[in-house]
N, C-alpha and C positions, 0 to 999 in steps of 0.2 A: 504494500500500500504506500502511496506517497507522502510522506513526513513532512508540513512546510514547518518554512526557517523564520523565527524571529517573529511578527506579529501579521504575520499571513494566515490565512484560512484555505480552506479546499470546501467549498462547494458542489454537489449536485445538484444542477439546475432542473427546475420543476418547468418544463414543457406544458406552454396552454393548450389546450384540445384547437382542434381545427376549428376557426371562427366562420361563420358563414353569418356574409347580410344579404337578407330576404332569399333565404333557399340559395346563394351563390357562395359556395366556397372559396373563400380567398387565397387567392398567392402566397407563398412561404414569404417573398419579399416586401407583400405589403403587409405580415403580421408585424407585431408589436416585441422588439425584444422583449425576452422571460425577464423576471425582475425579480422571480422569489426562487429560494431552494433549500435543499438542507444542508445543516455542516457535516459537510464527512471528518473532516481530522483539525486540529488546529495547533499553531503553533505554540514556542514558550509565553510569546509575548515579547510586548517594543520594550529596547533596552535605552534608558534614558542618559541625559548627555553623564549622570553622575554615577553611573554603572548601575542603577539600580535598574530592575526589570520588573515590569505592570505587567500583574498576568489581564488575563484576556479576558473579555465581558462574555463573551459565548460558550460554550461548550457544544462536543459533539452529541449532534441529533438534534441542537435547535433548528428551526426553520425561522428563516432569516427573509428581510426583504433587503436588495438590494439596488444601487442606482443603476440604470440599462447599460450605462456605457460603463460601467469598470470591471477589471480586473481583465484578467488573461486567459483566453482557452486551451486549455492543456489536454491530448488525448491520451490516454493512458491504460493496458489493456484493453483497447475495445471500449472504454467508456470513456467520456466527455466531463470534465471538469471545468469549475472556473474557482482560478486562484486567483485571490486579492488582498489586501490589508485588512484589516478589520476595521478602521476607519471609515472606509467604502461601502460601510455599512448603515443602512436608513433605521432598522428598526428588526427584532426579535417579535415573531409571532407567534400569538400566543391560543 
């Protein structure tokens, strides 16, 4: 499994079901990036300028929301992750 480093997260992004307006199924490119998913692993946590280290507000198995445009697509075995900071983060749902 992949270990991220320092105050990164690993994501599985939760795919929205196929959107259709009025009975017409829309294009992969006109959906809406995914914005929510679960934590699969997470880092130690951000290490501060005075060497101390904040661990991390998430834990693995929250399902998180995040902003559309961050973090990084990583594939990995066959599956699709998105690694980002935990900054990058809107909100824990609950």
């Amino acid at each position: 499994m992949l270990q991220p480093i320092g105050d990164r997260i690993i994501i599985k992004v939760q795919e929205p079901e196929n959107q259709q307006v009025g009975g017409i199924v829309l294009a992969d490119n006109a959906k809406e990036k995914p914005t929510e998913g679960e934590v699969i692993a997470v880092g130690a946590g951000k290490v501060l300028d005075d060497g101390k280290t904040v661990a991390p507000v998430v834990k693995t198995g929250d399902r998180v929301m995040f902003d559309k445009y961050a973090g990084t697509n990583v594939d990995y075995q066959g599956e699709s992750y998105l690694v980002m900071h935990e900054n990058d983060l809107l909100a824990i749902l609950k």
